[in-house]
C-alpha positions as CSV (number, residue, x, y, z in Angstrom):
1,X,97.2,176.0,-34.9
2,X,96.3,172.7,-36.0
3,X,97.1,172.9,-39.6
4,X,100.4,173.7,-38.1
5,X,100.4,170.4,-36.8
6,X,99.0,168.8,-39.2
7,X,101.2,166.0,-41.2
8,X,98.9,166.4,-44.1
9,X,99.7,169.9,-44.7
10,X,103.1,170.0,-44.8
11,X,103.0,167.1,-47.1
12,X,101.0,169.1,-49.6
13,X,103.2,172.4,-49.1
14,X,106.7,170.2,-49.8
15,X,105.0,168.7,-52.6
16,X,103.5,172.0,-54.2
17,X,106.6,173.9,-53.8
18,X,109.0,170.7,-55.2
19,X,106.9,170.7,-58.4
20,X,106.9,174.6,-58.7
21,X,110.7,174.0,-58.2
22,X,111.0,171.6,-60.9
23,X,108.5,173.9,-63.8
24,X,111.2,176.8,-63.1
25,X,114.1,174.6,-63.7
26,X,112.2,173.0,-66.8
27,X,111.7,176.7,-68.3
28,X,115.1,178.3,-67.0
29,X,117.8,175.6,-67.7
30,X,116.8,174.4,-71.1
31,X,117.1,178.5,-72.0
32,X,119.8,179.2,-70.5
33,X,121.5,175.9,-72.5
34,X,119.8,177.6,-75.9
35,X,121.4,180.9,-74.7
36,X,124.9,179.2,-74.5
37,X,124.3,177.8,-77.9
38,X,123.1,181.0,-79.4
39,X,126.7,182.9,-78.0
40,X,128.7,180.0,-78.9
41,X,127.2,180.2,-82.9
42,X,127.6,184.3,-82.5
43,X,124.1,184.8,-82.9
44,X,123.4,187.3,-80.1
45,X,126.1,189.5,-81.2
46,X,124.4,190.0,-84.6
47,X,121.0,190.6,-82.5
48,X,122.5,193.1,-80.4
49,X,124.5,194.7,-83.4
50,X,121.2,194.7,-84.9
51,X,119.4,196.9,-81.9
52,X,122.0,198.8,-80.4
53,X,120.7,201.7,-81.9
54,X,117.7,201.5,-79.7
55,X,120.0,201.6,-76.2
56,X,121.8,204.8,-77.0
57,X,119.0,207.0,-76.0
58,X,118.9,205.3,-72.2
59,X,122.6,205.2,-72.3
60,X,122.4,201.8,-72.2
61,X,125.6,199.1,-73.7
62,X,124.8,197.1,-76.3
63,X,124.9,193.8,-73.9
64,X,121.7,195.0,-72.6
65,X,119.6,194.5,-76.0
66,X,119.5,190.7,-75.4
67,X,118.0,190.4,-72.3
68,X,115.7,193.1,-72.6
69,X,114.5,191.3,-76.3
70,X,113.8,188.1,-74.1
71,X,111.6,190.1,-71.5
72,X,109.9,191.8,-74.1
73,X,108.7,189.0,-76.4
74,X,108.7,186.4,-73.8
75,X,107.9,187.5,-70.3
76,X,109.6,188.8,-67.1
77,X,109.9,185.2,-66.4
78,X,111.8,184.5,-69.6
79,X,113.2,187.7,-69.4
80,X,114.5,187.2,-66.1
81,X,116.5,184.3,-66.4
82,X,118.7,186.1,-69.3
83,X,118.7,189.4,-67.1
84,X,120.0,187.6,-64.3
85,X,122.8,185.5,-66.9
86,X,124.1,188.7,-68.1
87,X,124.4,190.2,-64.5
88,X,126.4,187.2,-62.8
89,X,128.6,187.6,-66.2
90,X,128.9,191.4,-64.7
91,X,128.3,193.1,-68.4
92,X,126.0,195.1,-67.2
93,X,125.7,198.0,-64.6
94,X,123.3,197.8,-61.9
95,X,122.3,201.2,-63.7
96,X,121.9,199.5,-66.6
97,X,119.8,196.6,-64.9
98,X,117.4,199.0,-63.7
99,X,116.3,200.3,-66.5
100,X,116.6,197.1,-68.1
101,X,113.8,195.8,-65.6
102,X,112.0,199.1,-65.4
103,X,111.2,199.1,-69.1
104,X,110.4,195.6,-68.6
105,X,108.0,196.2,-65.8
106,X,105.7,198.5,-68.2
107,X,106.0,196.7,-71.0
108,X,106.6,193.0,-71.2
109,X,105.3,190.2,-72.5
110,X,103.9,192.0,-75.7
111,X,102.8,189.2,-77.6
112,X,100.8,187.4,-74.9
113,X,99.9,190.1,-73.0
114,X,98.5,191.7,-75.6
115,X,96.6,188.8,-76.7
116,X,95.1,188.1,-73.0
117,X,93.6,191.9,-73.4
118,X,92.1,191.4,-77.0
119,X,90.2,188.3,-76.1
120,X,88.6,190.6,-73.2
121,X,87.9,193.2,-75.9
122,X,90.4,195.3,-75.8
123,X,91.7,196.6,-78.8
124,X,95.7,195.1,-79.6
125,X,97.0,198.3,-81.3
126,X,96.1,200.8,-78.4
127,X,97.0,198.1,-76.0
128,X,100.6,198.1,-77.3
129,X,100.6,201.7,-78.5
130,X,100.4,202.7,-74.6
131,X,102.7,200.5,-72.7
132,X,105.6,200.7,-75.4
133,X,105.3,204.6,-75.6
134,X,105.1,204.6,-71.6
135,X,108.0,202.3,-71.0
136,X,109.9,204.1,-73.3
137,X,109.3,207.9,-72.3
138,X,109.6,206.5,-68.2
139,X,112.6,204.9,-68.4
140,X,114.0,207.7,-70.5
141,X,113.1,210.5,-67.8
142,X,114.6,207.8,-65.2
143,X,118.1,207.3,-67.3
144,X,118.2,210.7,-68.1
145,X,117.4,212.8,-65.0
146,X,117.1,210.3,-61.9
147,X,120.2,207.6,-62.5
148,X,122.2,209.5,-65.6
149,X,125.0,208.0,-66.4
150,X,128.6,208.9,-65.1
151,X,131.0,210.7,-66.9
152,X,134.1,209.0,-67.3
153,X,136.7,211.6,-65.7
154,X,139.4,211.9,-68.2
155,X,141.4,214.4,-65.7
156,X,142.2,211.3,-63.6
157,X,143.4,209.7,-66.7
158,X,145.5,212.0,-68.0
159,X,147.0,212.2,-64.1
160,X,148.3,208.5,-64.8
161,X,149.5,209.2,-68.2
């Protein structure tokens, strides 16, 4: 109950979670800045024309190679920031964010992560092997038989033709 109380502490809290604050915003807003840039020169169309062959098995739009490129070689915390950019631009299903960030969740971070394992001992190739062969096959099952995609019902269109 005293530290409660206690001046001290909440002095320390404010400041730890100002400066945690202010590291996010240092990593977030300079990428989402770079991001812009990248759109405005038409680079992430190319990437994504590039890759789109790699969504069609999880039914997944081409928009969704960009973000899940940034989570993969960067981090969920990189990865995050351009998920969360392309779902306030409303490009992508919440289907399509799920699986986005379920893929993620298994494998992410494959350069670093990888890295932090081989200087423990593991070896890098099984390492990656593993979680890119189990993020794929799990979020296949999940696109395919727990959130499959919905049909687009062309008897309601032809009603309004």
């Amino acid at each position: 109950m005293d530290a409660l109380l206690n001046l001290q502490f909440w002095q320390n809290m404010l400041l730890g979670l100002t400066g945690l604050i202010w590291q996010i915003a240092l990593i977030v807003i300079p990428l989402m800045i770079f991001m812009e840039a990248l759109k405005a020169w038409n680079v992430i169309n190319r990437i994504t024309g590039m890759f789109s062959w790699a969504m069609k098995p999880f039914s997944l739009p081409q928009e969704a190679v960009f973000p899940l490129l940034a989570g993969l070689l960067f981090g969920l915390v990189y990865g995050a920031s351009f998920i969360i950019h392309a779902a306030k631009e409303g490009v992508l299903t919440k289907r399509d964010l799920y699986l986005i960030s379920l893929f993620l969740v298994i494998n992410h971070s494959i350069i670093e992560d990888t890295l932090l394992f081989v200087a423990i001992g593991a070896k890098g190739w099984v390492v990656l092997t593993i979680r890119f062969f189990a993020s794929i096959i799990i979020t296949w099952l999940v696109g395919k038989f727990i959130m499959p995609p919905e049909e687009i019902k062309t008897d309601h269109l032809e009603e309004n033709a």
